[in-house]
N, C-alpha and C positions, 0 to 999 in steps of 0.2 A: 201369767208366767212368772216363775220365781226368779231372782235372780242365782245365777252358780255361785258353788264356793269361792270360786276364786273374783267374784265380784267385791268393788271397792265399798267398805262397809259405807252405809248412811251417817252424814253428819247434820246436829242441830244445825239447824237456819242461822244460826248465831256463828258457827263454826270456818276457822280459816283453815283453808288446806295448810296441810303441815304443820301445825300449830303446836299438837305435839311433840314433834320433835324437834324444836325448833325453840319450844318455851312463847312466852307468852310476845302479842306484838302491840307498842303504844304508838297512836295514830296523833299530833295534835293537829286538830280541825282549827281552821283559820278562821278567828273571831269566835273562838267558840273552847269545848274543851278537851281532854285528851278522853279518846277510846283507846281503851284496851280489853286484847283480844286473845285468846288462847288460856292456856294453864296457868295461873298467875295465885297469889298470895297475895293478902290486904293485910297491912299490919300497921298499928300505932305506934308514936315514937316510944310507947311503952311496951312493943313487939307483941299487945294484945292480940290476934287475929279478929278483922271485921269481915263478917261473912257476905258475900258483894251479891249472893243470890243468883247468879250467871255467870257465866262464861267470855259475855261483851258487859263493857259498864263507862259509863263516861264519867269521869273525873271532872271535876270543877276545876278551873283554871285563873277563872276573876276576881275570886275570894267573896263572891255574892250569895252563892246558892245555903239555900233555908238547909239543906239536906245534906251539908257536907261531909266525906268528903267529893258526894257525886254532885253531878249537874243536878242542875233542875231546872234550866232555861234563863235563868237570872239573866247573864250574861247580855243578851240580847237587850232586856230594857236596860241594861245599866251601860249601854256602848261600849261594852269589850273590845279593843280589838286587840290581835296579837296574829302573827305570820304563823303560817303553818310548818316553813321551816326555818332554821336560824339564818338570823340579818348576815351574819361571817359564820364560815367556819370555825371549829375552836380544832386548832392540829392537836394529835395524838400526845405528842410532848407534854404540849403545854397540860394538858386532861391529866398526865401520870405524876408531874412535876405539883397539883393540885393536889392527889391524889395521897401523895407519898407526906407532903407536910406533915 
């Protein structure tokens, strides 16, 4: 049976709902690195473009991986750790007061 027109098209395995519209989403994994996810652009502080070959890709985050700037598992022998989310809040303010310097 096919699906009708008005079925929810298929998304890669990799794919987050709404990613699209939504723009890309960075995940950091605890002890580990960040994933990102959705539409996203890779670019060097020389705004080279690095083409990430997907649509999910994990970032390095320990400063260890052979392959940077992605994972490659380093982290784990080299005792990474770091929280998944931040230790405080940083308020709005203070982010545009940074921001504006």
């Amino acid at each position: 049976m096919q699906p009708s027109p008005s079925a929810e098209p298929e998304q890669p395995d990799d794919a987050v709902p709404g990613a699209a519209e939504e723009g890309a989403t960075i995940t950091p994994y605890r002890d580990g690195p960040l994933i990102v996810r959705g539409d996203f652009r890779l670019v060097d502080q020389d705004g080279a473009e690095i083409d990430p070959g997907r649509r999910t890709v994990a970032l390095c985050r320990c400063g260890k991986s052979g392959i940077k700037p992605f994972c490659d598992g380093t982290h784990k022998r080299a005792g990474f750790s770091a929280p998944s989310a931040p230790s405080r809040p940083r308020p709005a303010a203070q982010l545009r007061d940074v921001a504006g310097d």
